[in-house]
C-alpha positions as CSV (number, residue, x, y, z in Angstrom):
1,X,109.7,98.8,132.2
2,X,111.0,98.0,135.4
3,X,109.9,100.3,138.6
4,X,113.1,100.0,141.0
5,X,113.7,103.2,142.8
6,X,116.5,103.5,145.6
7,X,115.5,102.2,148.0
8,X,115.2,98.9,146.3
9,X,118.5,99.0,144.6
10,X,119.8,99.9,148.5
11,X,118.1,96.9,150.0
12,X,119.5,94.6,146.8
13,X,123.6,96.2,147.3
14,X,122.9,95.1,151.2
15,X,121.9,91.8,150.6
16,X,124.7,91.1,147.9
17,X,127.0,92.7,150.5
18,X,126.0,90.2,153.2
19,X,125.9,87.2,151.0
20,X,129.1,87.9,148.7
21,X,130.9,89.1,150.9
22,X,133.3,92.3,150.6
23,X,136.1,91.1,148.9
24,X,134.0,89.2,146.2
25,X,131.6,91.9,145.6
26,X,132.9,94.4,143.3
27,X,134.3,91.7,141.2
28,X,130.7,90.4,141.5
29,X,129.3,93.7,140.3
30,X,132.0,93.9,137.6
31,X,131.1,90.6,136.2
32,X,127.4,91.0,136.5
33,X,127.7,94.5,134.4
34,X,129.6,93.2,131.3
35,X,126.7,90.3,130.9
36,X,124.3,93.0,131.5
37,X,126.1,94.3,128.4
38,X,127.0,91.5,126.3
39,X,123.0,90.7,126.7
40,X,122.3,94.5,125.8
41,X,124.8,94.6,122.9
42,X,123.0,91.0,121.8
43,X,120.0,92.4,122.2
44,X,120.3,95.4,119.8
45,X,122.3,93.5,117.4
46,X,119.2,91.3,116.8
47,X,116.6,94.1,117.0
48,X,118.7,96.1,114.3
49,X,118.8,92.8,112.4
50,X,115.0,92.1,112.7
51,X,114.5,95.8,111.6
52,X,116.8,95.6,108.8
53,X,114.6,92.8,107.6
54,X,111.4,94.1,107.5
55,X,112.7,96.9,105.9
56,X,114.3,94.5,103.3
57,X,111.0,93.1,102.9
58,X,109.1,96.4,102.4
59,X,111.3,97.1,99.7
60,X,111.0,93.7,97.7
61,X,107.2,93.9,98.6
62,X,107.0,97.4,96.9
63,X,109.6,97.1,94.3
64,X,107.4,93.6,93.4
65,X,104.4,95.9,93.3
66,X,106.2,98.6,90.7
67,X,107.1,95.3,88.7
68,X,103.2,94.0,88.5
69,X,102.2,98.0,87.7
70,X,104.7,98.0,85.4
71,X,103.3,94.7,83.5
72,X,99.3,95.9,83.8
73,X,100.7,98.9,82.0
74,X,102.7,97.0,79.2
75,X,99.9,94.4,78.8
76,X,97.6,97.8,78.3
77,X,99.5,99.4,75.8
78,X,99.6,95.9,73.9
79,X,96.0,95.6,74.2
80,X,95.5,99.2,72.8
81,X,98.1,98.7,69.7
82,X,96.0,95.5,68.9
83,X,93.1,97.3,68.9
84,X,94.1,100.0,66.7
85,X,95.4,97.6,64.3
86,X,92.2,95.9,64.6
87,X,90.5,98.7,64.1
88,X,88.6,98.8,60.6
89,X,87.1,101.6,59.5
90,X,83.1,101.4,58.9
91,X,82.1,100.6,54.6
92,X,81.3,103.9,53.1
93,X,77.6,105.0,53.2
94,X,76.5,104.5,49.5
95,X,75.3,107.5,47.9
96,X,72.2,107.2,46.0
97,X,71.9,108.7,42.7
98,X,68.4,110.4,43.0
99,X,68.0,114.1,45.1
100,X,66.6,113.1,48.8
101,X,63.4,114.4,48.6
102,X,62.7,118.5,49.4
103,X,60.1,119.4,51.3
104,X,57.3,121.2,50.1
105,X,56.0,124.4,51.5
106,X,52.2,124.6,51.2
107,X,51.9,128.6,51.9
């Protein structure tokens, strides 16, 4: 994220040195490091929170998905039991009284 090697941390600890001053400096540092963590605890707190949500909303999203499946299917199986009830079977063929014709072999 950040390129800072040593020698720029060095010229940064010099500087604070010469404007803080000795005394004041590691109280300085001190103070400066539990912001740096407060802000880093903060920080995680919300990105876990953030990620916990989107998670949250996968799940409704899919569980909400299972629920529509789940009425398509219902909705199918009514539509299938209606049409087997519907279903009527096709008027018998009437059978006529005479022989059907036989065919003739002319040999």
């Amino acid at each position: 994220m950040f390129d800072i090697g040593f020698p720029e941390l060095l010229l940064v600890a010099i500087v604070g040195l010469l404007v803080i001053g000795p005394n004041r400096l590691p109280e300085a540092l001190r103070t400066l490091g539990l912001w740096l963590g407060r802000m880093r605890r903060s920080f995680n707190t919300v990105k876990a929170e953030i990620e916990k949500e989107v998670g949250m909303d996968e799940v409704r999203r899919q569980l909400h998905n299972e629920a529509v499946l789940d009425e398509m299917k219902r909705i199918e199986r009514e539509v299938k039991d209606t049409g087997k009830a519907a279903r009527i079977d096709p008027p018998p063929q009437p059978q006529s009284q005479a022989d059907p014709p036989s065919k003739v072999n002319d040999d």
